[in-house]
N, C-alpha and C positions, 0 to 999 in steps of 0.2 A: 074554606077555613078548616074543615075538618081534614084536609087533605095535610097541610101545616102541623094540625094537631099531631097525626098519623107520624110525620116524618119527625118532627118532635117526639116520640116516640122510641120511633127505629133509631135516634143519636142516643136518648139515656140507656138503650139496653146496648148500643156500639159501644159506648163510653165503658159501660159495668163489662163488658166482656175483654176491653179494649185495655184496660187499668191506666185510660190515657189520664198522665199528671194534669195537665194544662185544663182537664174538667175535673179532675178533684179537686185539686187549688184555687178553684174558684172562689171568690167571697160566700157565696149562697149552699157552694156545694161542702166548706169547707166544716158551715155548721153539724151536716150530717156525718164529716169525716170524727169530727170531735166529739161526738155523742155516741156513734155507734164503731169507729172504729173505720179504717178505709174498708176492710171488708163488706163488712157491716153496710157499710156506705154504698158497696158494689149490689152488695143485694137486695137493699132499698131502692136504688135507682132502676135497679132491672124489673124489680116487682112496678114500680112507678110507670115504666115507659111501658110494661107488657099492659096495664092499666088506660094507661092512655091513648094506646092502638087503642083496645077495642071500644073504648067510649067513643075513637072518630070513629071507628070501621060499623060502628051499631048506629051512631047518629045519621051518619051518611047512608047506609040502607034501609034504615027502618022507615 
């Protein structure tokens, strides 16, 4: 599971680095586009997925 988490992850900080449309336009993604801006939105999800690496990468060694 944690491994899923991990790669889940590695796609929000692709996505934020990627400015792929097809994950900003998403329904879910599109809240954060509208509150904070697509930027804004890029650097929440990359703050998000750097987030979510290490919460799998610490569950899974600790």
């Amino acid at each position: 599971m944690s491994i899923l988490a991990f790669l889940a992850g590695v796609m929000c900080i692709a996505a934020a680095i990627g400015d792929w449309d097809w994950f900003f336009e998403n329904m879910r993604a599109s809240l954060f586009v509208r509150l904070f801006g697509r930027d804004g939105a890029r650097v929440f999800y990359a703050l998000l997925g750097a987030f979510i690496m290490f919460v799998a990468a610490f569950t899974r060694w600790a």
